[in-house]
Backbone bond lengths (Angstrom), bond angles and torsions (degrees), N, CA, C in turn:
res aa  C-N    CA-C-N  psi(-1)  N-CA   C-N-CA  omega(-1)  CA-C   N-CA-C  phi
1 X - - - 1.446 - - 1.535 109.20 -
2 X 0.931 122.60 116.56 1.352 129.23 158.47 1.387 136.17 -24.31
3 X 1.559 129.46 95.53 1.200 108.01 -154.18 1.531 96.84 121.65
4 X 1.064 134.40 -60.30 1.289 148.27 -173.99 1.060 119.80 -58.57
5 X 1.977 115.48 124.58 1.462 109.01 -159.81 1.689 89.03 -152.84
6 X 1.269 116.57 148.38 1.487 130.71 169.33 1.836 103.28 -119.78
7 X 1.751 97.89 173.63 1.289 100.93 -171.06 1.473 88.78 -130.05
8 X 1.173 136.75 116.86 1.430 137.05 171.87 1.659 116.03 -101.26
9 X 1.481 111.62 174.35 1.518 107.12 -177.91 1.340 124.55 -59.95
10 X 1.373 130.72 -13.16 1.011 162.62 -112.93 1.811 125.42 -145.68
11 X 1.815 97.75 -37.31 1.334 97.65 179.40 1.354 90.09 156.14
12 X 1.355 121.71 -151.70 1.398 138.27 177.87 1.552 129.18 -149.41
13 X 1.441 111.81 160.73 1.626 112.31 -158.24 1.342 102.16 -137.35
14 X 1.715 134.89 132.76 1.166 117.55 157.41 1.671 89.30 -138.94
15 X 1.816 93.26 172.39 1.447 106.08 -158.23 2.090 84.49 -99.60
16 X 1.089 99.45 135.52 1.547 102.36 168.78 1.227 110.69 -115.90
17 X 0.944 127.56 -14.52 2.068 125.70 168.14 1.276 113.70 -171.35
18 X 1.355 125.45 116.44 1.271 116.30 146.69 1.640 135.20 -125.69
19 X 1.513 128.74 -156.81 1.309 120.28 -151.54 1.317 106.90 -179.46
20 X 1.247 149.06 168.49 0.968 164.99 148.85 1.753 113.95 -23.71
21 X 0.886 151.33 88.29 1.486 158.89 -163.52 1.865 105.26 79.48
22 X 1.113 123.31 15.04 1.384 100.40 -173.69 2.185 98.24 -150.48
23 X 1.286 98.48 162.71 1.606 86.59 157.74 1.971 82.89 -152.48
24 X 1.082 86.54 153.68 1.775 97.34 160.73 1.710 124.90 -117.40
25 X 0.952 128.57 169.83 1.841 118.93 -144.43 1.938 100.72 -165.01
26 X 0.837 102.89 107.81 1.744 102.00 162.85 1.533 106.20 -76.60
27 X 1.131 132.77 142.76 1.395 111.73 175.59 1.516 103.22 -161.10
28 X 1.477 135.58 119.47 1.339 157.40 -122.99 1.491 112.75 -136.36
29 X 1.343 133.38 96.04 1.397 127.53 -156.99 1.561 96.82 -130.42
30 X 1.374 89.50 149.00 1.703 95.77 -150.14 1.757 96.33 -96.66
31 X 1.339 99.26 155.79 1.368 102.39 164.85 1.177 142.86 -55.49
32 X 1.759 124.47 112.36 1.172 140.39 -153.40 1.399 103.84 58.57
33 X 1.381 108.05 83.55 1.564 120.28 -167.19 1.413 93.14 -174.36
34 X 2.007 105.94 123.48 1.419 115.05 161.36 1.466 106.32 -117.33
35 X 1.947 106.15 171.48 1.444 95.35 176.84 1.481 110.81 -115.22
36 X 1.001 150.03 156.01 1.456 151.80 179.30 1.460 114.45 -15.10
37 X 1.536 132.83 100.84 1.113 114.54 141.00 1.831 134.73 -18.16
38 X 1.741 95.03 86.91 1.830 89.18 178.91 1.104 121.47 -136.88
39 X 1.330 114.05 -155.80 1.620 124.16 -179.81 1.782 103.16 -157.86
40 X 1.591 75.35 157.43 2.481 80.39 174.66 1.182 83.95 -133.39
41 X 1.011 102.26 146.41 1.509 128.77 159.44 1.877 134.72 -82.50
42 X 1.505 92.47 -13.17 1.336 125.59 -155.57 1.705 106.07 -106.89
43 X 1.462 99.01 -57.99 1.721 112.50 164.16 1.290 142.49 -172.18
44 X 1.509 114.01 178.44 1.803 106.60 -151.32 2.024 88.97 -86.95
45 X 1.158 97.98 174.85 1.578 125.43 165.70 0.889 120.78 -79.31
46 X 1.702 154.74 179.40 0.861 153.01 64.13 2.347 123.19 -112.54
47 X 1.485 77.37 131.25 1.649 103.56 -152.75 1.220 101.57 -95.02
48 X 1.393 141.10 144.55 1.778 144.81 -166.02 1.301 91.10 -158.14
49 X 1.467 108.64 105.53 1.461 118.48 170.00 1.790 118.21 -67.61
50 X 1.224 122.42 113.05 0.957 124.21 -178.01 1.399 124.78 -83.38
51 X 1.467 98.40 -35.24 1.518 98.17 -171.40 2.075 111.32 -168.38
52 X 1.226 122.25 110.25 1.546 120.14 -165.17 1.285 100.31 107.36
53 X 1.665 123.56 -175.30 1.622 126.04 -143.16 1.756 70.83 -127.97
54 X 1.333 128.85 169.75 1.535 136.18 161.51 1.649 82.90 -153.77
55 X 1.688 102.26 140.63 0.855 132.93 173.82 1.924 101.68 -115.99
56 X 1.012 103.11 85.50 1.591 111.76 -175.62 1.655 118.90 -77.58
57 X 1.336 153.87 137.18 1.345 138.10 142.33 0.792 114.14 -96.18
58 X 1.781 115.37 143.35 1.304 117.94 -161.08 1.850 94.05 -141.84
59 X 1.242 99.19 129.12 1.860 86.58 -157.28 1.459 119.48 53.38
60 X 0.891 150.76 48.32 1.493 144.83 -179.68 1.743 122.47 57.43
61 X 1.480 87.87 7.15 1.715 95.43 172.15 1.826 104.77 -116.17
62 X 1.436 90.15 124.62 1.493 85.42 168.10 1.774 125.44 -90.74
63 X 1.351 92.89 136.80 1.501 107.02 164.05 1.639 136.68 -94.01
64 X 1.136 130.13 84.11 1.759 123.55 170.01 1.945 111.76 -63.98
65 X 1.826 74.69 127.88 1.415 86.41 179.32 1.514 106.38 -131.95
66 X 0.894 142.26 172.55 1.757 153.00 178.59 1.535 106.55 -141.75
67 X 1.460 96.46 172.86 1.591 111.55 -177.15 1.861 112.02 -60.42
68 X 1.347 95.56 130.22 1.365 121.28 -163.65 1.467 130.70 98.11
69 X 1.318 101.98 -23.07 1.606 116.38 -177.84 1.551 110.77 -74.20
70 X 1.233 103.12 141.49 1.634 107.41 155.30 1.009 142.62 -151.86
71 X 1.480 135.23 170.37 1.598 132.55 -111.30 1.704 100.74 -141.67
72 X 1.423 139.89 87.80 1.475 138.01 172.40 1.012 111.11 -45.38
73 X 1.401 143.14 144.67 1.245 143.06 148.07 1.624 105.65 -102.77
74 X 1.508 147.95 173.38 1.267 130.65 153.84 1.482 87.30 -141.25
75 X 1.159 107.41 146.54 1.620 146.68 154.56 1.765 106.81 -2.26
76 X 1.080 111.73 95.94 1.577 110.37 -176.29 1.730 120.17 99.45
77 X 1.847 114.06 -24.40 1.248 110.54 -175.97 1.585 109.10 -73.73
78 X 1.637 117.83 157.70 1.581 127.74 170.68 1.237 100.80 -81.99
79 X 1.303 102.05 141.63 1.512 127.95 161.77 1.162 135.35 -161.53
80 X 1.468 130.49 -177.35 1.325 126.56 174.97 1.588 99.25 -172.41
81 X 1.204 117.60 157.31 1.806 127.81 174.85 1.626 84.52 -106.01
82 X 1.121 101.84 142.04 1.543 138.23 152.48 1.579 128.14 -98.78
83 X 1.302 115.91 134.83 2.112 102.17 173.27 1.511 88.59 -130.46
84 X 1.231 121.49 100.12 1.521 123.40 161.30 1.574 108.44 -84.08
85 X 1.126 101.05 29.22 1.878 99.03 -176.24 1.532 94.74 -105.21
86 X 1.510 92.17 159.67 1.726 94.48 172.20 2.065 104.91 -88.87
87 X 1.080 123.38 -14.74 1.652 118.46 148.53 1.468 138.83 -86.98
88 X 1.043 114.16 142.63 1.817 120.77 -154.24 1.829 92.59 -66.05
89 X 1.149 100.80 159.91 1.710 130.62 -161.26 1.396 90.96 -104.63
90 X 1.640 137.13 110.80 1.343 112.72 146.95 1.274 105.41 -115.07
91 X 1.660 135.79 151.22 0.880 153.64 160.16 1.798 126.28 -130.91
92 X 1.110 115.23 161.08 1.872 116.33 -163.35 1.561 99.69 -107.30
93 X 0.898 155.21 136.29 1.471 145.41 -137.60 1.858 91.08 -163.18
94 X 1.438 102.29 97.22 1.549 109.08 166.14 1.290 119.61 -96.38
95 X 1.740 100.40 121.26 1.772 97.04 -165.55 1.350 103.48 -106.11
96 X 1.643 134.05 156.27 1.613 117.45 -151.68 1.718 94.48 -151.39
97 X 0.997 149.66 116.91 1.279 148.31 -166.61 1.348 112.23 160.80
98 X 1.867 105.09 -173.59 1.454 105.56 -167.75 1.657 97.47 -86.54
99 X 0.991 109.73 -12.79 1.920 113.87 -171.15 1.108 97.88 -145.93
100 X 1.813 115.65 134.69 1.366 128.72 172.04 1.290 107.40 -123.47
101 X 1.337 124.33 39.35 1.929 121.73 -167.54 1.636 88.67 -97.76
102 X 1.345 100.75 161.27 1.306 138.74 -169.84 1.832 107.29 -60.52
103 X 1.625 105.22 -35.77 1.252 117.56 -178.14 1.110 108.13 -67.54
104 X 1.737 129.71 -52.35 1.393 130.93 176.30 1.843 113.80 -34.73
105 X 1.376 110.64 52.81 1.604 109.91 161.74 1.301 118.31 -154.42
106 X 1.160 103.41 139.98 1.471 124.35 -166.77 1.360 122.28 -104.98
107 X 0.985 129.58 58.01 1.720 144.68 -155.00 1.745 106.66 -43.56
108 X 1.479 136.94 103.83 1.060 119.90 178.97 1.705 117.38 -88.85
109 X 1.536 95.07 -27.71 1.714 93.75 163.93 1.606 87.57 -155.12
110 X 1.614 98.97 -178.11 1.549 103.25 -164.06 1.534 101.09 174.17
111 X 1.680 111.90 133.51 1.241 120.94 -133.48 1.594 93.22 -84.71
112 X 1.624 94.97 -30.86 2.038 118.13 -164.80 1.084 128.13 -71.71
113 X 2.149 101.08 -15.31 1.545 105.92 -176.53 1.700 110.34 98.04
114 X 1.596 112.60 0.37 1.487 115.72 -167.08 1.519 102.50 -90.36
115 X 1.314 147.31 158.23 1.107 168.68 42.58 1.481 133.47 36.00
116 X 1.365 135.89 165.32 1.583 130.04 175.63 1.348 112.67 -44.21
């Protein structure tokens, strides 16, 4: 739903538009703060660094990106954004598939102790 935002261990997420195959997401990760090693099953990424350095892995290779850059995910690959900076990470995160729900994640490791 649009409008819709959580606060995780990690940083924060709100939904800024979505639609029929897609949702879009501001999403704000705090310094020295990663997010779950995961995967969707449902749909790919695409990530637009807005603001701070993210040190992302994407398949087990990491990528550094900065403001303006951005970051593919596809349909099934592991990943996670990283902010090893001492300033917060924001980036706009367009998600594109047949399902964009919250459940579509598959936690492969995770710093918090969380699960699917």
């Amino acid at each position: 739903m649009i409008g819709e935002s959580d606060t995780r261990p990690w940083g924060t997420w709100q939904v800024l538009d979505e639609g029929d195959g897609f949702k879009v997401k501001r999403i704000e990760v705090l310094p020295h703060s990663r997010l779950s090693y995961q995967t969707h099953a449902h749909r790919a990424e695409h990530w637009v660094i807005v603001s701070g350095r993210a040190a992302s892995i994407i398949d087990g290779q990491t990528v550094h990106s900065s403001a303006g850059d951005c970051v593919e995910i596809g349909i099934g690959v592991a990943h996670r954004i990283v902010n090893d900076e001492d300033e917060p990470l924001v980036l706009i995160e367009v998600q594109r598939g047949d399902y964009c729900g919250e459940d579509d994640i598959v936690r492969l490791e995770d710093d918090y102790g969380r699960t699917s």
